[in-house]
N, C-alpha and C positions, 0 to 999 in steps of 0.2 A: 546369420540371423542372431540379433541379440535377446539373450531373454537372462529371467532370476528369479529364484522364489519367493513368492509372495501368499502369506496366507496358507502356506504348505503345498502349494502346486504351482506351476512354473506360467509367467506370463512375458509375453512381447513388450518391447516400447513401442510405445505408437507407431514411429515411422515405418516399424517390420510387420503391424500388426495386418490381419486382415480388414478391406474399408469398412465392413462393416464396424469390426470391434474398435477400427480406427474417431471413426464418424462417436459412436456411441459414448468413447472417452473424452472425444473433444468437449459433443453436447452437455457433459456432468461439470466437465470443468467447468464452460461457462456459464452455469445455469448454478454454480455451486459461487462464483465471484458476483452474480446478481442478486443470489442469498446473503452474501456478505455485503452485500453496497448496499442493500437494504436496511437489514439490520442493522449496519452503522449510521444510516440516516434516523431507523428509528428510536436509539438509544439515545442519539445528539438530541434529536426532538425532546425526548422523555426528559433527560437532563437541565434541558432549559427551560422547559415549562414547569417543571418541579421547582426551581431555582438553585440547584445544587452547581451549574453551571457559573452561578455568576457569583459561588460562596469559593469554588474550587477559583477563578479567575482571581479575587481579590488576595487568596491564599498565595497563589505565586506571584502575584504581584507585591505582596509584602515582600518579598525574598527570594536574592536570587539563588540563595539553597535552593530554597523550593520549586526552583524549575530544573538545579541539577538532578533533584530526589529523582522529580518526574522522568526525567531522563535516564538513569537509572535504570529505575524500576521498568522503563521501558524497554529499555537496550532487553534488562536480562530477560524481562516475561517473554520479547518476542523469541528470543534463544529457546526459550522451554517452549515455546507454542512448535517452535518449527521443528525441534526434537522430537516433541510428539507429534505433528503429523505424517513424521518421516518415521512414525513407529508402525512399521509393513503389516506387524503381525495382530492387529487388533483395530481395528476400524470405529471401535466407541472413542480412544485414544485420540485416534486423529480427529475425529470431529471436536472432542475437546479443548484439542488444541486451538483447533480456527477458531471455536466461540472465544478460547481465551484472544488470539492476535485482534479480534472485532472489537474485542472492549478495549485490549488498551490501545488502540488507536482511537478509541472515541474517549479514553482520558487523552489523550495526549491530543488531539483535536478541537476538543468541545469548547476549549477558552479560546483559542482563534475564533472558533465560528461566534461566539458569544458576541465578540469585539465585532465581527467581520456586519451582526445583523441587526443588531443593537444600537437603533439612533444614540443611543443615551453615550456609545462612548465613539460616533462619528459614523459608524454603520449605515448599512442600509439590508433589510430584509431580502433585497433580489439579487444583495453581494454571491451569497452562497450558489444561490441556483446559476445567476450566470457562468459561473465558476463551476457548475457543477456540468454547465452545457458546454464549457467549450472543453474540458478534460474529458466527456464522452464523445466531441467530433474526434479529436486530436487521439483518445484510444481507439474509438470506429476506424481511421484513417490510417494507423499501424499497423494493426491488425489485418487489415483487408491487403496491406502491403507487404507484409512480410506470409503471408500466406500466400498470398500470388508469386510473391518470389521462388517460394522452397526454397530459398536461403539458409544455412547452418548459419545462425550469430553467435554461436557458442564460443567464438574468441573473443568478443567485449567485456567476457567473463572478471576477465584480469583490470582491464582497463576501466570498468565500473566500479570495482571493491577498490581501487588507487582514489578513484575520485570520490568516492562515499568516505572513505577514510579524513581526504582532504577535507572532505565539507562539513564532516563533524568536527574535526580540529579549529576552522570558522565557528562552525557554531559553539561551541562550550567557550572560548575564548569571545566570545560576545557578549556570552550569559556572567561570565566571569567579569567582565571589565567594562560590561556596560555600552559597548560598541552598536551602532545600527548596520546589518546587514546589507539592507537597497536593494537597488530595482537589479543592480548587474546580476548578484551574490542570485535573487530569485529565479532569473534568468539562467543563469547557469545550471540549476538547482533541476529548471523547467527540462533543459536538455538532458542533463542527468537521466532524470526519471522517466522520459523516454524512453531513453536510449536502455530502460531496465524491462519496461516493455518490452522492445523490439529483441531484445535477449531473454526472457519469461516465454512469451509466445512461438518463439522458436524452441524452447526446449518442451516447450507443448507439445510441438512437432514433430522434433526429431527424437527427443532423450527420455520424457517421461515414460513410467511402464502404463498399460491401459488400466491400472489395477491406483494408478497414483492419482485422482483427483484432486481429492482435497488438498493435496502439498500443492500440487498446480495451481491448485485457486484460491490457494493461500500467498503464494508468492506475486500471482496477477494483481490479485488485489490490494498486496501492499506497495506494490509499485504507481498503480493507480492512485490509490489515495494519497500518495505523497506527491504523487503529478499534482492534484486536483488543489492539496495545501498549498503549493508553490503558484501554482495558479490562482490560487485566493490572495495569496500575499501580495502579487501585480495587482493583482482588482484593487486592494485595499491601499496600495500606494500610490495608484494613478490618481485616487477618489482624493486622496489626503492634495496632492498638486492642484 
């Protein structure tokens, strides 16, 4: 039986836990990445109808510092977000973590979706949502598969942080030199973040403790929305053909 201290008293990983305590962490988890995929639609919203979206968009589009800064300050806040919500012994901690990983993925999103909905720069308003429909068939569809499985994917562990590494080496050498991406580079991008799925949801499974939600539904959901980006970036290239 595996367990650890959390919170000063000892708890199960899910998979040893009892169904009940099992059922109950799963339900928080996913009911905690419905709270984040909310909240990041409503801050995108907020953003754009205030116009701060499309003051932040022309900003990095002056410059390509300025999408390094982005990137940056992205890389390191999500480092601090997942620090803290991997901090066991304080649970106001962890929730402020995920508020933090929520906003900056709606800095680091909200100028795609701008581009993505905004006739004004080739957009369409139902870019987003269709985008937003087929990255919840395509999570619906992993999910229900790797839970049907009981599968351990906790060896893709290695082989995802090799490909995440490669694909930000792509991307900064883009932003640097001014290269386009394409539909291959989004495509690959789309497997990727799958395949972080199908390794996230498993460790829902097997490895989290029942006391870990929020880390859980912090890491679902940013595997998610990176699906969902890469998924926009196909919509928004097929539309440009």
């Amino acid at each position: 039986m595996s367990e650890y201290l959390v919170d000063g008293y000892h708890t199960e990983t899910a998979a040893t836990a009892p169904v009940s305590e099992r059922v109950a962490f799963i339900r928080r988890t996913y009911l905690h990445v419905a709270g984040a995929g909310a909240a990041f639609a409503a801050l995108s919203a907020l953003l754009q109808v205030s116009g701060l979206a499309e003051q932040l968009l022309q900003q990095l589009f002056g410059s390509k510092f300025a999408w390094l800064a982005l990137m940056v300050v992205f890389l390191a806040g999500t480092w601090v977000a997942h620090s803290m919500a991997y901090a066991r012994s304080n649970i106001g901690v962890q929730y402020a973590g995920l508020a933090l990983y929520v906003l900056l993925y709606t800095l680091l999103f909200v100028p795609i979706l701008t581009l993505a909905s905004n006739p004004k720069y080739g957009g369409s308003p139902q870019l987003p949502l269709q985008a937003a429909i087929v990255t919840l068939a395509v999570f619906g569809g992993l999910t229900v598969a790797v839970f049907a499985s009981g599968r351990d994917f906790s060896f893709l562990g290695p082989i995802l942080w090799v490909g995440s590494f490669v694909a930000l080496g792509v991307i900064l050498a883009a932003v640097l030199f001014g290269f386009s991406l394409g539909l291959v580079f989004y495509a690959a991008m789309v497997a990727l973040f799958a395949g972080y799925i199908i390794y996230d949801t498993s460790n829902i499974i097997h490895h989290y403790g029942t006391h870990e939600h929020v880390a859980a539904s912090m890491a679902l959901f940013g595997s998610a929305a990176m699906l969902f980006y890469y998924i926009l970036r196909i919509f928004m290239v097929s539309r440009e053909d």
